[in-house]
C-alpha positions in Angstrom: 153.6 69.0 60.3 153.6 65.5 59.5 154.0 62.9 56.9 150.1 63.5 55.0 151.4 67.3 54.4 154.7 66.5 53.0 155.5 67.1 49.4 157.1 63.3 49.6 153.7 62.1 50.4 151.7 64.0 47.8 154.5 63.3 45.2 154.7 60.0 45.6 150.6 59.3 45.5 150.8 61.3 42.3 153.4 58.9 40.5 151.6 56.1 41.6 147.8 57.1 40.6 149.9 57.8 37.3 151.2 54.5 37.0 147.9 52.8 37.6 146.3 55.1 34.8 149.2 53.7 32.2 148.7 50.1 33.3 145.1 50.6 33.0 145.2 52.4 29.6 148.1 49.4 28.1 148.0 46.5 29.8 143.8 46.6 31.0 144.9 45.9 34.6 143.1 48.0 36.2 143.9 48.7 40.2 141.1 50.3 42.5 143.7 53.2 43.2 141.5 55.8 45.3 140.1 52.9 47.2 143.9 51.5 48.7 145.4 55.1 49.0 142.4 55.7 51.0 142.8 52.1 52.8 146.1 52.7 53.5 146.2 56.1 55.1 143.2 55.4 57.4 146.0 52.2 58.2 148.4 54.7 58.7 146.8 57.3 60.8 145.5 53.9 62.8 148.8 52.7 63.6 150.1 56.4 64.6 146.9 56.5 67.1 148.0 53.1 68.7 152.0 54.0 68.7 151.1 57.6 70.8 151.9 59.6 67.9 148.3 60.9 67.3 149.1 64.5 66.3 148.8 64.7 62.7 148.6 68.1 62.5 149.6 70.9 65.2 150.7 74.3 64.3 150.2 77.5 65.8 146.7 78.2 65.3 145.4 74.4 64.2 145.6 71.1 66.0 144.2 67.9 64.4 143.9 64.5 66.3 145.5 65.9 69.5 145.3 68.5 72.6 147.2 71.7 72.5 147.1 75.2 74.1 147.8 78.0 72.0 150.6 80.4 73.1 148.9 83.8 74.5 151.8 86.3 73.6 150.8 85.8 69.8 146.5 85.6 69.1 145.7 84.8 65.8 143.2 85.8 63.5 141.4 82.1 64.0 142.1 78.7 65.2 141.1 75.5 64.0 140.5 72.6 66.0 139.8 69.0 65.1 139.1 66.0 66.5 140.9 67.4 69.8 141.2 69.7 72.8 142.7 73.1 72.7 142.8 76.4 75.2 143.1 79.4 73.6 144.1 82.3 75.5 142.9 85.8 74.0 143.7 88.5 77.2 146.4 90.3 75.3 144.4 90.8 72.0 143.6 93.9 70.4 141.2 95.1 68.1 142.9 94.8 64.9 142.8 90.9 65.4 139.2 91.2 65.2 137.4 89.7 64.7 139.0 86.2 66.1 137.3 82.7 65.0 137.6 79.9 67.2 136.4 76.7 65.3 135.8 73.3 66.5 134.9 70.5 64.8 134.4 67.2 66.8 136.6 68.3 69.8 136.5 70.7 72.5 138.0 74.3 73.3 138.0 76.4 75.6 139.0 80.2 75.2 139.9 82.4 78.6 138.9 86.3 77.7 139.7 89.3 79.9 137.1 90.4 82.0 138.0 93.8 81.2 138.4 94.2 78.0 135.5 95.4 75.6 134.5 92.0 73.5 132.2 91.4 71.9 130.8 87.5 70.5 128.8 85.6 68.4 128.1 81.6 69.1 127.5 79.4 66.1 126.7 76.1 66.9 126.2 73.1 64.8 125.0 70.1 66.7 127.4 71.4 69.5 127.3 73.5 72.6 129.1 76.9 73.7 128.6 78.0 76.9 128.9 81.8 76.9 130.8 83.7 79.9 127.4 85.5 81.0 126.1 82.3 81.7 124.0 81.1 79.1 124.6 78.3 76.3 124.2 77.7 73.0 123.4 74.3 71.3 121.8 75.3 68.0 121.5 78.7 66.0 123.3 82.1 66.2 123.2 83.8 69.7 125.6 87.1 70.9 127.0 88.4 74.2 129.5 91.2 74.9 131.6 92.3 77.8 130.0 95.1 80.3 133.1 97.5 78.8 132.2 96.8 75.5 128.3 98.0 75.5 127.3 100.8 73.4 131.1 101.2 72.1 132.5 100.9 68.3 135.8 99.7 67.8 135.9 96.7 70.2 137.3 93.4 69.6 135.0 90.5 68.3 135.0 87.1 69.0 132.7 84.1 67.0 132.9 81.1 68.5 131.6 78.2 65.6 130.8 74.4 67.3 130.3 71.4 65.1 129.7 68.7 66.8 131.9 70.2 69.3 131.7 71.7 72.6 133.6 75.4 73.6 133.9 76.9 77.1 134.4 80.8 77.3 135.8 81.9 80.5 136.6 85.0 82.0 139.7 84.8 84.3 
């Protein structure tokens, strides 16, 4: 998962905002602690950018700071992406997923759908664009589609799509 979700990580920023309180509280030196723990990860995620090791965070329904394509045996309930590129592939899922977010937040996606299953979606961009598999867009507001097998039908699988800053593709292939 990375070094910024390891307990070492946390524990250790703990013990030393907890030394800088004592020295503060006994000896009046007082160290801008927030401000170089801040400093140095931003340092840190910098250096891992530059080295090629840019994923900070890439499970199997997030990716942070990288590009990924989500395995289409298993659909989640959502998936989160930031600050990267993902494909999501949704043909084999079922109604009792539903519904299935797809977020993006400053990156891109792009989700394939079956043509003829009975979906149905909702596009929520923020300051993004979704461009819907009927053919229209999205770039600000709430708009809705659903599949040709899905109209007039309960029980079908839904879809919401939420942009920001961020661009998605839904495909039907």
């Amino acid at each position: 998962m990375g070094f910024l979700a390891s307990g070492a990580f946390w524990g250790s920023l703990l013990i030393l905002w907890g030394l800088s309180l004592i020295m503060g509280t006994v000896f009046h030196i007082h160290i801008p602690f927030f401000r170089i723990a801040f400093a140095l990860i931003v340092i840190w995620i910098g250096v891992r950018m530059l080295t090629g090791g840019s994923s900070l965070c890439r499970t199997d329904r997030a990716v942070v700071f990288s590009e990924t394509e989500f395995p289409a045996g298993k659909p989640q309930k959502d998936y989160q992406i930031v600050f990267g590129e993902g494909r999501v592939d949704l043909p084999s899922a079922d109604q009792s997923k539903s519904p299935i977010a797809v977020n993006v937040v400053f990156g891109s996606a792009r989700g394939r759908i079956d043509p003829k299953q009975a979906l149905r979606g909702v596009a929520s961009p923020s300051f993004g664009h979704v461009a819907l598999p009927d053919g229209g867009t999205a770039a600000m507001g709430t708009s809705t589609w659903e599949s040709k097998s899905a109209k007039g039908k309960d029980g079908v699988l839904e879809i919401r799509v939420n942009a920001v800053f961020g661009h998605i593709e839904v495909v039907t292939e």
